[in-house]
C-alpha positions as CSV (number, residue, x, y, z in Angstrom):
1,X,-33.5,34.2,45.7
2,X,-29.6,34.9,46.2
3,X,-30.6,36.7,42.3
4,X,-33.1,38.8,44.1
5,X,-30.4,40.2,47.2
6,X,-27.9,41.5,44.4
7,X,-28.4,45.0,43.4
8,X,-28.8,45.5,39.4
9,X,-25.8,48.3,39.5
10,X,-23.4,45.8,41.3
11,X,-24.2,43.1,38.9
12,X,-23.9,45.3,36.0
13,X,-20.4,47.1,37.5
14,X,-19.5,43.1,37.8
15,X,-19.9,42.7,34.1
16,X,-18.5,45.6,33.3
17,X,-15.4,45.0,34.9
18,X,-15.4,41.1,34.5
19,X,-16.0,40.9,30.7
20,X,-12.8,42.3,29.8
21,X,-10.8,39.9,31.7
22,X,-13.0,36.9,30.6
23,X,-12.6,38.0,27.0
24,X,-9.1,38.3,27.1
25,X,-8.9,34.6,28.8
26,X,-10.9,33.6,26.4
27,X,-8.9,35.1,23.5
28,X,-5.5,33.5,25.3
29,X,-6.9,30.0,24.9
30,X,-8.3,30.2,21.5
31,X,-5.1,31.4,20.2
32,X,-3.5,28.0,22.1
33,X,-6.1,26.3,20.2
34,X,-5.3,27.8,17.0
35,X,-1.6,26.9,17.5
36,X,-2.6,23.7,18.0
37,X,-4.3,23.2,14.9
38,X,-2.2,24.6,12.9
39,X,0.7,22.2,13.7
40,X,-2.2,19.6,13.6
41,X,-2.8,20.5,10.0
42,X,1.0,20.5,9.5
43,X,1.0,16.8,10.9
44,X,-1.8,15.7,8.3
45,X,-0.6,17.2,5.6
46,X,2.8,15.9,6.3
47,X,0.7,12.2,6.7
48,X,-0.7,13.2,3.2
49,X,2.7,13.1,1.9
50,X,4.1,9.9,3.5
51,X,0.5,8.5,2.2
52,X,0.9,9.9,-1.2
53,X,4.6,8.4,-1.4
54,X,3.5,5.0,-0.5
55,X,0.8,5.0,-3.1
56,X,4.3,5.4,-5.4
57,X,5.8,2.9,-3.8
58,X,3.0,0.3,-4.1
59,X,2.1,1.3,-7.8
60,X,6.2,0.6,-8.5
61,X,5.8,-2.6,-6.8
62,X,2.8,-3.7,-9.0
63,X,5.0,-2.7,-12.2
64,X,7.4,-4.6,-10.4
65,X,5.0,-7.9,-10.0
66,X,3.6,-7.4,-13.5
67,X,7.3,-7.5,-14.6
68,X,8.1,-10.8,-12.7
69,X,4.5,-12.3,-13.7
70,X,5.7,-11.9,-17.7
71,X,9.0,-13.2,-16.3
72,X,7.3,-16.6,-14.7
73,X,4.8,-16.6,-18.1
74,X,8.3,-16.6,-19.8
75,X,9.6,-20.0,-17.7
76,X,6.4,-21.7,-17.8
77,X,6.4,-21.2,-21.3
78,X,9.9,-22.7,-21.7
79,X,9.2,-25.8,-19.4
80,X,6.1,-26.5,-21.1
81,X,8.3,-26.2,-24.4
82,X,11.3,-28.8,-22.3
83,X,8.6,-31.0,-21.4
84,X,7.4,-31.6,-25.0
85,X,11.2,-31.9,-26.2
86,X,11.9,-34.3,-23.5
87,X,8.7,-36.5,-24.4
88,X,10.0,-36.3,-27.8
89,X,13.9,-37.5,-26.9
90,X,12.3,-40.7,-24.9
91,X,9.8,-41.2,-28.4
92,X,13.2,-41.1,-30.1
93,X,15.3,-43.1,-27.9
94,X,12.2,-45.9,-28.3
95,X,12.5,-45.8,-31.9
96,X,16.2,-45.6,-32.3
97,X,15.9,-49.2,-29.8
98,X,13.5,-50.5,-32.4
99,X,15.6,-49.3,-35.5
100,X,18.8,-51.2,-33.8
101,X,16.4,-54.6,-32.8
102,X,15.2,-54.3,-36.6
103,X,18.5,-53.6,-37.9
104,X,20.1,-56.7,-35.7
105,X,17.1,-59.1,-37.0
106,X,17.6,-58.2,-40.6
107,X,21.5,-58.6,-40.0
108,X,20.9,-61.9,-38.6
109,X,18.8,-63.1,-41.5
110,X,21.7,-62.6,-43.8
């Protein structure tokens, strides 16, 4: 109804002289907008970077743990090996015992 008290001229001469200032409002805060982005975009790919870096970083650092698993293979190994070679010394210490208790016996007997 308030449609129907408004002349069509004054709402056109409205439009006519409105549009212009709306447009360039408009304009204003897309180019805000843009600048916005645009250091958004710098932020992410910047992110990208410190992301692609890291990826590096934790690639080195399985190299790294490979390294030190071989390493601890490489111990293991050599304890397993100590283990054997100390099994062996008390075999040998037990038969050395025996050898002397023989050796004393067969002394005694003559």
């Amino acid at each position: 109804m308030l449609a129907e008290k408004i002349p069509g001229w004054f709402s056109s001469a409205v439009k006519r002289l409105v549009a212009p200032e709306i447009r360039e409002i408009v304009k204003d805060e897309l180019i805000v907008v843009d600048k916005k982005l645009d250091a958004m975009r710098t932020q992410i790919s910047a992110m990208g970077t410190q992301i692609s870096a890291m990826g590096t970083q934790i690639s080195a650092m399985g190299l790294q743990i490979s390294a030190l698993d071989k390493k601890i293979e490489a111990v293991d190994t050599k304890v397993e090996a100590l283990k054997a070679e100390i099994t062996s010394v008390a075999k040998i210490a037990i038969l050395e015992a025996k050898v002397k208790e023989l050796e004393q016996k067969l002394a005694s007997r003559t």
